[in-house]
PDB file of N, CA, C and O in Angstrom:
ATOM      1  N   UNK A   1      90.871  87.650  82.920  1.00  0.00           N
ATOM      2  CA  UNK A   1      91.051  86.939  84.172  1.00  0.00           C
ATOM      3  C   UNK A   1      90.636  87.854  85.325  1.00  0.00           C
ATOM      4  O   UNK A   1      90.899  89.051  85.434  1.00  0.00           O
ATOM      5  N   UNK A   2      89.870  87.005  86.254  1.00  0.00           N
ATOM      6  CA  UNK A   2      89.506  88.053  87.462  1.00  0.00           C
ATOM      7  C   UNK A   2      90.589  88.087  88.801  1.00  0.00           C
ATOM      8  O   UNK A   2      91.038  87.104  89.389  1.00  0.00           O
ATOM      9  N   UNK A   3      90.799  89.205  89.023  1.00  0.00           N
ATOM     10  CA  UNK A   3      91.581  89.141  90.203  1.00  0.00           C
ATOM     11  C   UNK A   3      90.784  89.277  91.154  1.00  0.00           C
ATOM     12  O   UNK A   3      89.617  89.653  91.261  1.00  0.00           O
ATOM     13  N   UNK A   4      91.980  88.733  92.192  1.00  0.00           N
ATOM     14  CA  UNK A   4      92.111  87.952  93.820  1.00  0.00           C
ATOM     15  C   UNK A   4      90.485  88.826  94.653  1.00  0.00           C
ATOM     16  O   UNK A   4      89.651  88.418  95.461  1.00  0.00           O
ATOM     17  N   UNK A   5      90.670  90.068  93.962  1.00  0.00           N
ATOM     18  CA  UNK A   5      89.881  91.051  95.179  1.00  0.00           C
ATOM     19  C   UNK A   5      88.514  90.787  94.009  1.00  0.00           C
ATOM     20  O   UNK A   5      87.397  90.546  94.468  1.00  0.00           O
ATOM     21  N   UNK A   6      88.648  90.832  93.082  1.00  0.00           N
ATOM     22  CA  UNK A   6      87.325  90.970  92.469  1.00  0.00           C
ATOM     23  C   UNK A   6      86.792  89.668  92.696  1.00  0.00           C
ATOM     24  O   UNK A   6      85.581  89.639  92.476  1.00  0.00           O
ATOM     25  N   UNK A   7      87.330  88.466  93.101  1.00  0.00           N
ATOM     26  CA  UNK A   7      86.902  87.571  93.168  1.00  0.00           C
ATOM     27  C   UNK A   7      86.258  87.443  94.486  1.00  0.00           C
ATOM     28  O   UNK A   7      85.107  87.010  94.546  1.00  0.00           O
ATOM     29  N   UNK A   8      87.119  87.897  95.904  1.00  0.00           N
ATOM     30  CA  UNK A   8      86.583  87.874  96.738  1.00  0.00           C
ATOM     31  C   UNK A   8      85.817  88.673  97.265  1.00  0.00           C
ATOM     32  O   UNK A   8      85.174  88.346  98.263  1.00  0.00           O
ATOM     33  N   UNK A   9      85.694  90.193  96.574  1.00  0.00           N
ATOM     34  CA  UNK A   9      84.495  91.030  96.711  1.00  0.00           C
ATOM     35  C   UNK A   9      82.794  90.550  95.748  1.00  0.00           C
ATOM     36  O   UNK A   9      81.797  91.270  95.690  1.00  0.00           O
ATOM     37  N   UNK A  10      82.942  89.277  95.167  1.00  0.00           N
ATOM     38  CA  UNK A  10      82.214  88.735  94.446  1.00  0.00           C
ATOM     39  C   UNK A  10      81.720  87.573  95.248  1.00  0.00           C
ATOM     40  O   UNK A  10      80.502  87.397  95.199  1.00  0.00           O
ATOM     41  N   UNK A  11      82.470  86.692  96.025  1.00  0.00           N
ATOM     42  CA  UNK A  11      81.947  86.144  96.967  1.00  0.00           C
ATOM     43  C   UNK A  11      81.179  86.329  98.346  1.00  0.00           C
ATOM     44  O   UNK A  11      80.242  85.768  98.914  1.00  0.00           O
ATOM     45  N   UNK A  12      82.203  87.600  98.658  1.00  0.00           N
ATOM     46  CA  UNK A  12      81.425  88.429  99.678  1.00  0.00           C
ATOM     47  C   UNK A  12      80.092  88.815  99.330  1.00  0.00           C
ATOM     48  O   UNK A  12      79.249  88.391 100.120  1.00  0.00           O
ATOM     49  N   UNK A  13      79.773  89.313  98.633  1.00  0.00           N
ATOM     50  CA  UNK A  13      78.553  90.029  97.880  1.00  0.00           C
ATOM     51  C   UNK A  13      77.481  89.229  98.021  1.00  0.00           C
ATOM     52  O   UNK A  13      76.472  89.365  98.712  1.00  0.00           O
ATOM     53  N   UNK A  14      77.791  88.451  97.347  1.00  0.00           N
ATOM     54  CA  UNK A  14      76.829  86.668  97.389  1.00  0.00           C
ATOM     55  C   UNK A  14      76.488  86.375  97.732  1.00  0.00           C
ATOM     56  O   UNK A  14      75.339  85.995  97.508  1.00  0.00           O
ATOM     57  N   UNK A  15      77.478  86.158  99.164  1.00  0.00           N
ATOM     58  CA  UNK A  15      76.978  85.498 100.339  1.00  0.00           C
ATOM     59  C   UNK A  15      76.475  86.618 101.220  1.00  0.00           C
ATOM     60  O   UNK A  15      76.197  86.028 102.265  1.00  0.00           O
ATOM     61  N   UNK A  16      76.226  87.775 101.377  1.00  0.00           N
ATOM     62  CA  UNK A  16      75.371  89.058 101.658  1.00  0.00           C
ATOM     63  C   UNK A  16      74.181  88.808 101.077  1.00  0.00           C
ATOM     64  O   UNK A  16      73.221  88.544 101.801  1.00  0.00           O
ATOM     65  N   UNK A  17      74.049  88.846  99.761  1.00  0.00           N
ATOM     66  CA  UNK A  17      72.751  88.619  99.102  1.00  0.00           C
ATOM     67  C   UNK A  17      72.174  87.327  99.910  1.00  0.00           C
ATOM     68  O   UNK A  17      71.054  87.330 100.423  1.00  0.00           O
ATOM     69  N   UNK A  18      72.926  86.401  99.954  1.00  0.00           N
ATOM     70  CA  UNK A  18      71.689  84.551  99.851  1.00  0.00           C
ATOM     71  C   UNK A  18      71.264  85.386 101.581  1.00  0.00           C
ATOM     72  O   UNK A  18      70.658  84.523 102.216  1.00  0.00           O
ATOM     73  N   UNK A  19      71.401  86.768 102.496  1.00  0.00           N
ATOM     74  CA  UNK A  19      70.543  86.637 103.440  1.00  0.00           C
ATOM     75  C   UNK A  19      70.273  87.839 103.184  1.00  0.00           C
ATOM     76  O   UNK A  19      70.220  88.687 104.075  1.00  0.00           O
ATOM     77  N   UNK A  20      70.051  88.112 101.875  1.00  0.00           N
ATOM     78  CA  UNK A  20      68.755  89.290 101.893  1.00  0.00           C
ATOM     79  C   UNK A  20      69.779  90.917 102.845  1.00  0.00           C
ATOM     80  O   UNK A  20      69.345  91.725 103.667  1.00  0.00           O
ATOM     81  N   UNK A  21      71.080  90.794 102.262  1.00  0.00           N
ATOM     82  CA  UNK A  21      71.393  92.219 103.054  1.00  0.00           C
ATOM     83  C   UNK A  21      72.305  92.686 101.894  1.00  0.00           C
ATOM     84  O   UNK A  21      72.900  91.754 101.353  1.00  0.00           O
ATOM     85  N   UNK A  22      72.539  93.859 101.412  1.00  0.00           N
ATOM     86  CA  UNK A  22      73.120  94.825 100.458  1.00  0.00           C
ATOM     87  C   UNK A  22      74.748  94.524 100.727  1.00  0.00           C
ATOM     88  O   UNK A  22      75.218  94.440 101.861  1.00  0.00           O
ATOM     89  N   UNK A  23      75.595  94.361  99.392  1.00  0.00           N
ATOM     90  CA  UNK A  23      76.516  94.314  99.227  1.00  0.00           C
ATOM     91  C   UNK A  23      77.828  95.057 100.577  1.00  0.00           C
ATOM     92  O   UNK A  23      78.271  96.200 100.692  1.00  0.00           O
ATOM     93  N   UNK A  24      78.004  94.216 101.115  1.00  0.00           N
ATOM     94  CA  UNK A  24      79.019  94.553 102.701  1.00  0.00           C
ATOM     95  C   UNK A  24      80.812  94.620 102.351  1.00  0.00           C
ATOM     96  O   UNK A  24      81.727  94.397 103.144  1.00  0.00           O
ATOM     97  N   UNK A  25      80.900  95.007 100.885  1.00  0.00           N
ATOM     98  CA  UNK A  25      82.646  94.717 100.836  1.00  0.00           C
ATOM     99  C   UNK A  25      83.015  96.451 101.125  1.00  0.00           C
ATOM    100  O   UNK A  25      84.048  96.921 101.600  1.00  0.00           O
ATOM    101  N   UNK A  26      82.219  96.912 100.822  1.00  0.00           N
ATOM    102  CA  UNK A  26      82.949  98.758 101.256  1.00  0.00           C
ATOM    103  C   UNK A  26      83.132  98.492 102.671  1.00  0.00           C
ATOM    104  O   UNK A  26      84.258  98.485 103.169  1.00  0.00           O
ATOM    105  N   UNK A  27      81.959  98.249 103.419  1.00  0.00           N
ATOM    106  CA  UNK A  27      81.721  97.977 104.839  1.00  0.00           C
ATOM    107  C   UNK A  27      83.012  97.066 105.411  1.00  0.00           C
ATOM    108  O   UNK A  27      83.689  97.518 106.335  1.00  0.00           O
ATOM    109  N   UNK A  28      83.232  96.124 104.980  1.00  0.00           N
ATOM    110  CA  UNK A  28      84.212  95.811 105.634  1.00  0.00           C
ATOM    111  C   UNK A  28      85.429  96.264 105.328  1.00  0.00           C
ATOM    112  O   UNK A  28      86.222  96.064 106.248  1.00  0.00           O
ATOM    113  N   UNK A  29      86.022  96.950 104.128  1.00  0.00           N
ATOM    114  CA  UNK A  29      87.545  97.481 104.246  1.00  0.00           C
ATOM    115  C   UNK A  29      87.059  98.697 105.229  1.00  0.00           C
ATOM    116  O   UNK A  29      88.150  99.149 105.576  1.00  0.00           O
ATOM    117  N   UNK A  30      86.157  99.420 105.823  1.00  0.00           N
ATOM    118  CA  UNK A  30      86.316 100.576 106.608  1.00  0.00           C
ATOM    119  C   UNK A  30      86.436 100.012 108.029  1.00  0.00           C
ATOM    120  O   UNK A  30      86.982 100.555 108.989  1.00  0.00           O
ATOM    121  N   UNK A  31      85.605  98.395 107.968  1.00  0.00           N
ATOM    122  CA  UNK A  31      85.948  98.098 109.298  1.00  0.00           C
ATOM    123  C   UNK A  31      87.614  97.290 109.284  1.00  0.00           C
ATOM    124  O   UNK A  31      88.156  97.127 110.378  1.00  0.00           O
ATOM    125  N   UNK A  32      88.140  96.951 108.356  1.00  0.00           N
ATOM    126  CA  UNK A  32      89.497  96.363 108.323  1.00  0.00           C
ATOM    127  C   UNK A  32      90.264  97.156 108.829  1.00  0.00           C
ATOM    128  O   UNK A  32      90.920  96.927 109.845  1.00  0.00           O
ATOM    129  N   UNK A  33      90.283  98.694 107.868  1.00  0.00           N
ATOM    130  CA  UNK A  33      91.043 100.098 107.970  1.00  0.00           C
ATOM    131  C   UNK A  33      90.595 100.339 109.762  1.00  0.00           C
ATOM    132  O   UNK A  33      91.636 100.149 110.391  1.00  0.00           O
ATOM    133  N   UNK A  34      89.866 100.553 110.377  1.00  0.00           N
ATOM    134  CA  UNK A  34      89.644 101.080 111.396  1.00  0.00           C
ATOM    135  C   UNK A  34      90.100 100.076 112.498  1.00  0.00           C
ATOM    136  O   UNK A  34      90.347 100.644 113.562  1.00  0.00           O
ATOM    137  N   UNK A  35      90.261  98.817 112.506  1.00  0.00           N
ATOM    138  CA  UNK A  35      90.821  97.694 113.097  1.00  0.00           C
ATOM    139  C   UNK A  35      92.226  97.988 113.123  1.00  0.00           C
ATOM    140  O   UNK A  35      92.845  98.231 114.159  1.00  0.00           O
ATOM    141  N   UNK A  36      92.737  97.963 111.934  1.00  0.00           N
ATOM    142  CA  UNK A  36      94.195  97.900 111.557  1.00  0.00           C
ATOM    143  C   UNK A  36      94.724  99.011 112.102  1.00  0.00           C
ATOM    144  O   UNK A  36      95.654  98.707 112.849  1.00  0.00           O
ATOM    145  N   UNK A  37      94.468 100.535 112.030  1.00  0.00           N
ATOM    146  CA  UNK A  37      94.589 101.131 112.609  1.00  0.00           C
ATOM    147  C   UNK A  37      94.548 101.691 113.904  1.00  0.00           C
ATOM    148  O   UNK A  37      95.227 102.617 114.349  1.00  0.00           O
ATOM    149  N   UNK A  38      93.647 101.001 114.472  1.00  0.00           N
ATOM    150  CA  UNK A  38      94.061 100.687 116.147  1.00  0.00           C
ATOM    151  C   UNK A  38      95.002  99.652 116.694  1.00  0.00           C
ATOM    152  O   UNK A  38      95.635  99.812 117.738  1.00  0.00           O
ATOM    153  N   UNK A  39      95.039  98.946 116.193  1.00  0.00           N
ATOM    154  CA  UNK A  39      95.689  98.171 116.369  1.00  0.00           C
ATOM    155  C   UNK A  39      97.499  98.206 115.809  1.00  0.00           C
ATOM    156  O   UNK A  39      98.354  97.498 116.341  1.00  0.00           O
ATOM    157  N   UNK A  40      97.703  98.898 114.989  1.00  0.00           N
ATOM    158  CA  UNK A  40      99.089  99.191 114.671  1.00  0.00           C
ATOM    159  C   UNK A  40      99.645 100.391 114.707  1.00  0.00           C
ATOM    160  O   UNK A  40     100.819 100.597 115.013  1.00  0.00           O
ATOM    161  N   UNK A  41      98.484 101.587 114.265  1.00  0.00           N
ATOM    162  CA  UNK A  41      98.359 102.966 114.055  1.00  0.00           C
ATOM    163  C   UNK A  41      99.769 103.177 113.345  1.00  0.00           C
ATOM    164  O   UNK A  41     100.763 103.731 113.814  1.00  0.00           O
ATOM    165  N   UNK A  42      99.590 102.557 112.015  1.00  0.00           N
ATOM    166  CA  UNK A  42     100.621 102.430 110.828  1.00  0.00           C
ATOM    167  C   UNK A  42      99.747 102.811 109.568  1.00  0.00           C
ATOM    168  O   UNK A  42      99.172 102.017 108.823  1.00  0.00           O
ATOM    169  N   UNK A  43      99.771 104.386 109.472  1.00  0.00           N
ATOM    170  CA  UNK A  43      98.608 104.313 108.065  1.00  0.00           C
ATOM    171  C   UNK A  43      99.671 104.361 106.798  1.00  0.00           C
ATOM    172  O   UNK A  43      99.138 104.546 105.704  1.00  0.00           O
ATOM    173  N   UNK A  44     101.296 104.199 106.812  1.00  0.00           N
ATOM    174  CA  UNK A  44     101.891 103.578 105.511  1.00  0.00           C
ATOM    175  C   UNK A  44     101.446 102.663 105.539  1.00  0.00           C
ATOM    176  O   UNK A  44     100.395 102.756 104.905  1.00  0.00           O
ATOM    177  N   UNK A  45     101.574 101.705 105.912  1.00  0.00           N
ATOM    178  CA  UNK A  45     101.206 100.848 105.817  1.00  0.00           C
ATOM    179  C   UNK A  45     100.179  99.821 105.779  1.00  0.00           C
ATOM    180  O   UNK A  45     100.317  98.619 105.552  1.00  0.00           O
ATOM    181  N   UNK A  46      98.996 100.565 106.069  1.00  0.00           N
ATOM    182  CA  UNK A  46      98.126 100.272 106.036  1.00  0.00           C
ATOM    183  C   UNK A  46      97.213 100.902 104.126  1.00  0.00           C
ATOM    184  O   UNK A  46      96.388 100.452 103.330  1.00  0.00           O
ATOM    185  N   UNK A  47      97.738 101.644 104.218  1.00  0.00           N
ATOM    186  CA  UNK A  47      97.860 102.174 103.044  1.00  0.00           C
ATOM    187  C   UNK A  47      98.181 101.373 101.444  1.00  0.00           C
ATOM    188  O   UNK A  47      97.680 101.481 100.325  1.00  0.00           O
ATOM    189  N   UNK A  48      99.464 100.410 102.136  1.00  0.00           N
ATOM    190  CA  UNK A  48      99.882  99.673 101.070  1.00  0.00           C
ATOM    191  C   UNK A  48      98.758  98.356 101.111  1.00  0.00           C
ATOM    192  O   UNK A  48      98.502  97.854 100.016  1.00  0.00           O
ATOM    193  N   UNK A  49      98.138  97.827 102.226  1.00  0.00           N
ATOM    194  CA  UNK A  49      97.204  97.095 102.516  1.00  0.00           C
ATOM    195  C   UNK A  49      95.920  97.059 101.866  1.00  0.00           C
ATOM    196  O   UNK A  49      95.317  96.009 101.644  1.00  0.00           O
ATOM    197  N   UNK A  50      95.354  98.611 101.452  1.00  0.00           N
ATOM    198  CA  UNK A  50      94.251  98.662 101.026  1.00  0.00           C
ATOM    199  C   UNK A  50      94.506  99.058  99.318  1.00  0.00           C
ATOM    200  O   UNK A  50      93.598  99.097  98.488  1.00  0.00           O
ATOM    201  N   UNK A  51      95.614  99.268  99.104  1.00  0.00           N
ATOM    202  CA  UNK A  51      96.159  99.337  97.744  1.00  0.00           C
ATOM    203  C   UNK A  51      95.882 100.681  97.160  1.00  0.00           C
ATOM    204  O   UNK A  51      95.714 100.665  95.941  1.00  0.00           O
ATOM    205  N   UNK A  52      95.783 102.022  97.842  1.00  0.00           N
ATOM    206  CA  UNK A  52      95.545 102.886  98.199  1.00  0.00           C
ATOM    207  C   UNK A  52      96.998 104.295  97.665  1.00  0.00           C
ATOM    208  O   UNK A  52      98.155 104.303  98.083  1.00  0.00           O
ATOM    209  N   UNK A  53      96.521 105.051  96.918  1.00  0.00           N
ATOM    210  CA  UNK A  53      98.103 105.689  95.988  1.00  0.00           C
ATOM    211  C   UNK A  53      98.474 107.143  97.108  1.00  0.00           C
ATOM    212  O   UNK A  53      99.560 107.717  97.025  1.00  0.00           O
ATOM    213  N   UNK A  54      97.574 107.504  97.939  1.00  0.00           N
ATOM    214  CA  UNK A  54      97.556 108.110  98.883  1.00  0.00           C
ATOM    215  C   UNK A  54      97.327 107.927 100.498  1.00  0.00           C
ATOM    216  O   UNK A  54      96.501 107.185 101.030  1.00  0.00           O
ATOM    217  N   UNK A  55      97.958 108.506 100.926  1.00  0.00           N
ATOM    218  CA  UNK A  55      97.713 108.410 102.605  1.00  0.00           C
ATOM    219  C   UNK A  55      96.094 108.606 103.071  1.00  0.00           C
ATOM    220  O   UNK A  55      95.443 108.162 104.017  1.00  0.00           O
ATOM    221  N   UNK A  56      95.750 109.558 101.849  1.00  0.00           N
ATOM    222  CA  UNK A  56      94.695 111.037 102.416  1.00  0.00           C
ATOM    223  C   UNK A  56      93.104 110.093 102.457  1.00  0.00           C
ATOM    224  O   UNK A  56      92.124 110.159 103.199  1.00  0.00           O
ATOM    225  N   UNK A  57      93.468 109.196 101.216  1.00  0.00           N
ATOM    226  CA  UNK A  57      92.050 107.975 100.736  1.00  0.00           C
ATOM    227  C   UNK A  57      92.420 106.850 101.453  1.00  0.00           C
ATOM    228  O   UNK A  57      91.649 105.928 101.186  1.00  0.00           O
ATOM    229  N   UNK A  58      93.383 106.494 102.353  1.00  0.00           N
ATOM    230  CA  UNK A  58      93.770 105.892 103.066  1.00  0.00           C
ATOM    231  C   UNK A  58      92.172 106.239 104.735  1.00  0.00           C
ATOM    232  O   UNK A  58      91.215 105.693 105.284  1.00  0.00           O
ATOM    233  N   UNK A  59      93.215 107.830 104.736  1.00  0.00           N
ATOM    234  CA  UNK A  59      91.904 107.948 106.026  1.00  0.00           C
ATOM    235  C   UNK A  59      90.387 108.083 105.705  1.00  0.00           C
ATOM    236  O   UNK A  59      89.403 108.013 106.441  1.00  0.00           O
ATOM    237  N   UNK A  60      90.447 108.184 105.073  1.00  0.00           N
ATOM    238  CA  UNK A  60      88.572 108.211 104.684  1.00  0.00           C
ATOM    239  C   UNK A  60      88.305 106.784 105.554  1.00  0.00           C
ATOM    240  O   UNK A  60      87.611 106.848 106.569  1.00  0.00           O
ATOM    241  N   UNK A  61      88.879 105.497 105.119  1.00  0.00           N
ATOM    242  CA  UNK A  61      88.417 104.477 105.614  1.00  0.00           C
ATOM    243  C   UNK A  61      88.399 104.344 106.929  1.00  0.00           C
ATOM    244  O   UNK A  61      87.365 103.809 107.330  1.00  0.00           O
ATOM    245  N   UNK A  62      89.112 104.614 107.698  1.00  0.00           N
ATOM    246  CA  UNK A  62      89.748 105.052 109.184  1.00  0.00           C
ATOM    247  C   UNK A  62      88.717 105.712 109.707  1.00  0.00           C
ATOM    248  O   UNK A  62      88.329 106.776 109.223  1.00  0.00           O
ATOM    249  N   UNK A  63      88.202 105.189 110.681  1.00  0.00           N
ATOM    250  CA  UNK A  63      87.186 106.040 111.945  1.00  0.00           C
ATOM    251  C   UNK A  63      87.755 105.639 113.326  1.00  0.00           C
ATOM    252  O   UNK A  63      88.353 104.605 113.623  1.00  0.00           O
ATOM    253  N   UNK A  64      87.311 107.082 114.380  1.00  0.00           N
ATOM    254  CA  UNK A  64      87.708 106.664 115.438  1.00  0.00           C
ATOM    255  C   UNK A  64      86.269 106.314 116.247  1.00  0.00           C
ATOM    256  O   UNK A  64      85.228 106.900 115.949  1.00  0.00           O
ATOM    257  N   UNK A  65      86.336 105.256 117.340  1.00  0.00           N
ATOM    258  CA  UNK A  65      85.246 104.585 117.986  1.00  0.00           C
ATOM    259  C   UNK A  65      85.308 106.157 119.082  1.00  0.00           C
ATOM    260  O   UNK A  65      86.126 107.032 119.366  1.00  0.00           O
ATOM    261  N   UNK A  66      83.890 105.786 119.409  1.00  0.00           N
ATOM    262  CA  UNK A  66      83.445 106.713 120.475  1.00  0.00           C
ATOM    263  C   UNK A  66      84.373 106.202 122.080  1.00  0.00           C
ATOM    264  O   UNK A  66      84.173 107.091 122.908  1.00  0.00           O
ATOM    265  N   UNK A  67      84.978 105.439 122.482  1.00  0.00           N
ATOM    266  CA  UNK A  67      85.812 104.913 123.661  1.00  0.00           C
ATOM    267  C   UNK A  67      87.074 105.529 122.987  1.00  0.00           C
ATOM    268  O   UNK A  67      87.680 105.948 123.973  1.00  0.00           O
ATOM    269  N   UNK A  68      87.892 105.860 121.817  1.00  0.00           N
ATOM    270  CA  UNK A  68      89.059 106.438 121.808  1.00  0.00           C
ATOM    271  C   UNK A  68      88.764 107.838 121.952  1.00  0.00           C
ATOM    272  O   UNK A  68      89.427 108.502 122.750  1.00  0.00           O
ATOM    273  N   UNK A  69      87.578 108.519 121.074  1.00  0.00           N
ATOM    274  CA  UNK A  69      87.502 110.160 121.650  1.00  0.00           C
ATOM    275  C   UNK A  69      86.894 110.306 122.995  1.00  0.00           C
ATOM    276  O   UNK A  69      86.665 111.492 123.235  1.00  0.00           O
ATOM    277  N   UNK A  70      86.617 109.646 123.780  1.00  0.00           N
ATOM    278  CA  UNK A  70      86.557 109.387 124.999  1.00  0.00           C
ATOM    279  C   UNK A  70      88.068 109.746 125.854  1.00  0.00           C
ATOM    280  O   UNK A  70      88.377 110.760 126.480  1.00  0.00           O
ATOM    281  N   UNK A  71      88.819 108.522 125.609  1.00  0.00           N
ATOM    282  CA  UNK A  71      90.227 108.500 126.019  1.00  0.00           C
ATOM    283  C   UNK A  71      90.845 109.477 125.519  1.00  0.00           C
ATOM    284  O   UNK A  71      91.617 109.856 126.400  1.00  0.00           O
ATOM    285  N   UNK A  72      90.941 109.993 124.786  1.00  0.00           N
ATOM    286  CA  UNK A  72      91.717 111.631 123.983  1.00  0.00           C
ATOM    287  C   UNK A  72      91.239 112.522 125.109  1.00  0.00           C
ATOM    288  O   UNK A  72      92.058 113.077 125.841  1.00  0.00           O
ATOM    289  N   UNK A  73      89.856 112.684 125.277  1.00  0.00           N
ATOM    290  CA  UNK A  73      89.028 113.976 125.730  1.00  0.00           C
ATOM    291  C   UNK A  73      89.876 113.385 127.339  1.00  0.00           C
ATOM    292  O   UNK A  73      90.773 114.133 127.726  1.00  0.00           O
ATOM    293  N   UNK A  74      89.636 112.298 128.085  1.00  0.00           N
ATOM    294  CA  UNK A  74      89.828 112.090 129.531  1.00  0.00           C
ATOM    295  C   UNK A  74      91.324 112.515 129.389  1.00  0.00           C
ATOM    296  O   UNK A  74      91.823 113.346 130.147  1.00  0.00           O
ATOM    297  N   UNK A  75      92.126 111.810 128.222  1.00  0.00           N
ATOM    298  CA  UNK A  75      93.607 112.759 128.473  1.00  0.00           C
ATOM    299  C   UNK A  75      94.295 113.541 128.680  1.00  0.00           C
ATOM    300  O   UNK A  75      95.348 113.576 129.316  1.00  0.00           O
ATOM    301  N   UNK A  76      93.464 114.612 127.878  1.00  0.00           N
ATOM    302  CA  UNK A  76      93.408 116.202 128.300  1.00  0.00           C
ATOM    303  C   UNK A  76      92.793 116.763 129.782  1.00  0.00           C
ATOM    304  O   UNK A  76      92.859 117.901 130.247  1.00  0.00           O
ATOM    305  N   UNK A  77      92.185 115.571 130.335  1.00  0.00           N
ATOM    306  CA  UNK A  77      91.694 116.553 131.214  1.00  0.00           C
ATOM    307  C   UNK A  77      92.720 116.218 132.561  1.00  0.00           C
ATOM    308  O   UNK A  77      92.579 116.821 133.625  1.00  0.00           O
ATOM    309  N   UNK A  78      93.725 115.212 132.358  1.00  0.00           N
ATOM    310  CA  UNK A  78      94.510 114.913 133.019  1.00  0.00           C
ATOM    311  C   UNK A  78      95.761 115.679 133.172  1.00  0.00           C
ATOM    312  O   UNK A  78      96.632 115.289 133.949  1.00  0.00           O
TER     313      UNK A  78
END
Protein backbone atom coordinates (compact mmCIF):
# COMPACT_ATOMS: atom_id res chain seq x y z
CA UNK A 1 0.00 0.00 0.00
CA UNK A 2 1.26 3.48 -0.86
CA UNK A 3 1.32 6.09 1.63
CA UNK A 4 -0.31 9.56 1.94
CA UNK A 5 3.22 11.32 1.01
CA UNK A 6 4.26 8.85 -1.58
CA UNK A 7 1.16 9.36 -3.11
CA UNK A 8 1.22 12.95 -3.08
CA UNK A 9 4.88 13.32 -3.94
CA UNK A 10 3.72 11.13 -7.01
CA UNK A 11 1.15 13.49 -8.00
CA UNK A 12 3.22 16.38 -7.53
CA UNK A 13 5.86 14.96 -9.78
CA UNK A 14 3.34 14.40 -12.59
CA UNK A 15 1.92 17.24 -12.67
CA UNK A 16 5.68 18.93 -12.86
CA UNK A 17 6.40 16.60 -15.62
CA UNK A 18 2.88 17.17 -17.98
CA UNK A 19 4.89 20.98 -18.11
CA UNK A 20 8.12 19.78 -18.96
CA UNK A 21 9.86 20.89 -15.40
CA UNK A 22 11.95 18.33 -13.04
CA UNK A 23 10.43 16.76 -10.12
CA UNK A 24 9.48 20.01 -7.48
CA UNK A 25 8.58 17.84 -4.14
CA UNK A 26 12.22 18.49 -2.43
CA UNK A 27 11.57 22.11 -3.63
CA UNK A 28 8.62 22.53 -2.00
CA UNK A 29 9.18 20.96 1.61
CA UNK A 30 12.28 23.63 1.68
CA UNK A 31 9.83 26.17 0.65
CA UNK A 32 7.09 24.76 3.31
CA UNK A 33 10.10 24.52 6.02
CA UNK A 34 11.17 28.12 5.27
CA UNK A 35 7.44 29.48 5.30
CA UNK A 36 6.63 27.65 8.44
CA UNK A 37 9.43 28.88 9.99
CA UNK A 38 8.86 32.41 9.56
CA UNK A 39 5.93 32.32 10.23
CA UNK A 40 5.89 30.39 13.66
CA UNK A 41 9.73 30.10 14.24
CA UNK A 42 8.76 26.65 15.98
CA UNK A 43 11.46 24.21 14.57
CA UNK A 44 9.90 21.33 17.23
CA UNK A 45 7.55 21.51 15.67
CA UNK A 46 8.03 21.97 12.60
CA UNK A 47 10.18 19.15 12.82
CA UNK A 48 7.34 16.84 13.72
CA UNK A 49 5.70 18.35 10.41
CA UNK A 50 8.31 17.24 8.10
CA UNK A 51 8.60 13.85 9.92
CA UNK A 52 12.09 14.59 10.60
CA UNK A 53 14.05 12.35 13.82
CA UNK A 54 16.23 15.43 14.33
CA UNK A 55 16.11 19.14 14.81
CA UNK A 56 19.61 19.40 12.88
CA UNK A 57 17.80 17.76 9.24
CA UNK A 58 15.05 19.79 10.28
CA UNK A 59 17.33 23.03 9.43
CA UNK A 60 18.84 22.02 6.32
CA UNK A 61 15.31 22.71 4.94
CA UNK A 62 15.06 26.17 6.60
CA UNK A 63 16.60 29.21 4.72
CA UNK A 64 16.68 32.68 5.64
CA UNK A 65 15.33 35.30 2.77
CA UNK A 66 17.70 38.07 1.98
CA UNK A 67 14.91 40.91 3.77
CA UNK A 68 15.41 38.87 7.22
CA UNK A 69 19.44 39.10 7.04
CA UNK A 70 18.72 42.46 6.10
CA UNK A 71 16.55 43.09 9.29
CA UNK A 72 19.17 41.14 11.64
CA UNK A 73 22.11 43.27 10.04
CA UNK A 74 19.72 46.85 10.38
CA UNK A 75 19.16 45.50 14.08
CA UNK A 76 22.47 45.58 15.07
CA UNK A 77 23.11 48.65 13.77
CA UNK A 78 20.45 50.08 15.95
Amino acid sequence: MISDEELLNQITDGYALSFGKPSMTVHARHSFATRYHQENNDVPKLKIQLGHNSVQTTMIYTHLTNAEMKEALNRMDS
